[in-house]
C-alpha positions in Angstrom: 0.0 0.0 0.0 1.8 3.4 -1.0 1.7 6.0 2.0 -0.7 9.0 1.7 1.3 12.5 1.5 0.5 14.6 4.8 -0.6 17.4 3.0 -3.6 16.5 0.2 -4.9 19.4 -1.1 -5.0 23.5 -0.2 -7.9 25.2 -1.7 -8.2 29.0 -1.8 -11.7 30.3 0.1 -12.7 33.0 -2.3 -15.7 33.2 -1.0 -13.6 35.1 1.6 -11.6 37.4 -0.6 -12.6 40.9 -0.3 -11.2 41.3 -3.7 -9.2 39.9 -6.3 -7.6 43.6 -6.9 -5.8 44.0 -3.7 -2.2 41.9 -3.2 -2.1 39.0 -2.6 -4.9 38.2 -4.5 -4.1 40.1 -7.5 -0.9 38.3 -8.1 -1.5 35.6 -10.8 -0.5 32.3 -8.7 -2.8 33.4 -6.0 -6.0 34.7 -8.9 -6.1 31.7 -10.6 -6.0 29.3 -7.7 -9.0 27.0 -6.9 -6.8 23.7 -5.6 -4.0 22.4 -5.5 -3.9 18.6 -5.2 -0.8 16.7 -3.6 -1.6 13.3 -4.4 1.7 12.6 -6.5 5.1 12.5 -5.1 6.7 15.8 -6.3 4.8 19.2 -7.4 6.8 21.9 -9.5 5.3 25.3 -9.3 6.6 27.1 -12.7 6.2 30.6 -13.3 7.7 34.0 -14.3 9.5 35.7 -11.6 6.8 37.8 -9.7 3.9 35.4 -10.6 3.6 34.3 -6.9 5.3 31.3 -6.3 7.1 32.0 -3.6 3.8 34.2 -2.0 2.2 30.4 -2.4 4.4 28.2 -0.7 4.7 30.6 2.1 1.0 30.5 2.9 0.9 27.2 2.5 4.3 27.0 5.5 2.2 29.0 7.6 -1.0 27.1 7.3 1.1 24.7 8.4 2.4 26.1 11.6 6.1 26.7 9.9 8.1 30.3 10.3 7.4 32.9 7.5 10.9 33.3 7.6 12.0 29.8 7.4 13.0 26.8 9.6 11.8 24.1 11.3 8.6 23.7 13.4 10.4 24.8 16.6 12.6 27.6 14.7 10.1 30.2 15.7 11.3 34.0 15.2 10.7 36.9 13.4 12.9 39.5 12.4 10.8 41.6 9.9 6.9 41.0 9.1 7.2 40.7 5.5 4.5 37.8 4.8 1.0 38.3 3.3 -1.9 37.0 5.2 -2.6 34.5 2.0 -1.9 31.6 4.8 -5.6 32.8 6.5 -7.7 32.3 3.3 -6.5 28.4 2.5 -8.0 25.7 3.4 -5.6 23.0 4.0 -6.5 19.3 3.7 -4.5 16.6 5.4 -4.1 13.1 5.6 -4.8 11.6 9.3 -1.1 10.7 9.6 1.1 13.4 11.2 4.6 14.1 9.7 7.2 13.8 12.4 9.4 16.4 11.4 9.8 19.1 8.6 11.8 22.2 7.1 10.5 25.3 5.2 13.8 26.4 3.2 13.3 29.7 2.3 
C-alpha cells in the first residue's frame, strides 16, 4: 500500500476574498487558484518571476504552523513582518497521519 502524502490538497476560500484587486490576491499564482492537489510525489510550481510562487508556498508554511521566515517547526522567530496573510484564506486538507518532522527552506 503506497503511504498517503501529509498534505492533500490546499484550496483557496474565495468566498472570503474581499477582492481579487488588492495583493495577494491580485498576483496571478494566487487569482487563478482554486486547488491544488498533492496526491503525487513531487509538485513543480513554474512561473515568471513575480507570478507568486514563492507568496504560495509561504502561505501554505504558515498554514502549516512553519516560520514565515523559514526553519523548522520549533525555529520560531521573526525579524521583519514581510509575509502576506494568503496563509488565513486556504484551506488545507490533510491526511490523518502526522509528519514527524519538517523544514520550510526559504
Amino acid at each position: 500500500m503506497e503511504a498517503l502524502p501529509y498534505l492533500q490538497k490546499v484550496t483557496l476560500k474565495r468566498e472570503h476574498v474581499f477582492s481579487f484587486d488588492t495583493y495577494p490576491f491580485s498576483i496571478p499564482a494566487v487569482n487563478q487558484l482554486f486547488e491544488i492537489d498533492f496526491s503525487k510525489h513531487v509538485t513543480i510550481f513554474v512561473g515568471e518571476n513575480g507570478s507568486g510562487k514563492s507568496t504560495l508556498l509561504e502561505a501554505i508554511a504558515i498554514g502549516l504552523g512553519f516560520n514565515a521566515e523559514g526553519g523548522s517547526k520549533n525555529f520560531n522567530f521573526q525579524t521583519q513582518h514581510s509575509h502576506s496573510e494568503l496563509h488565513k484564506y486556504l484551506l488545507l486538507s490533510k491526511s490523518f497521519k502526522r509528519y514527524k518532522d519538517g523544514f520550510f527552506l526559504r
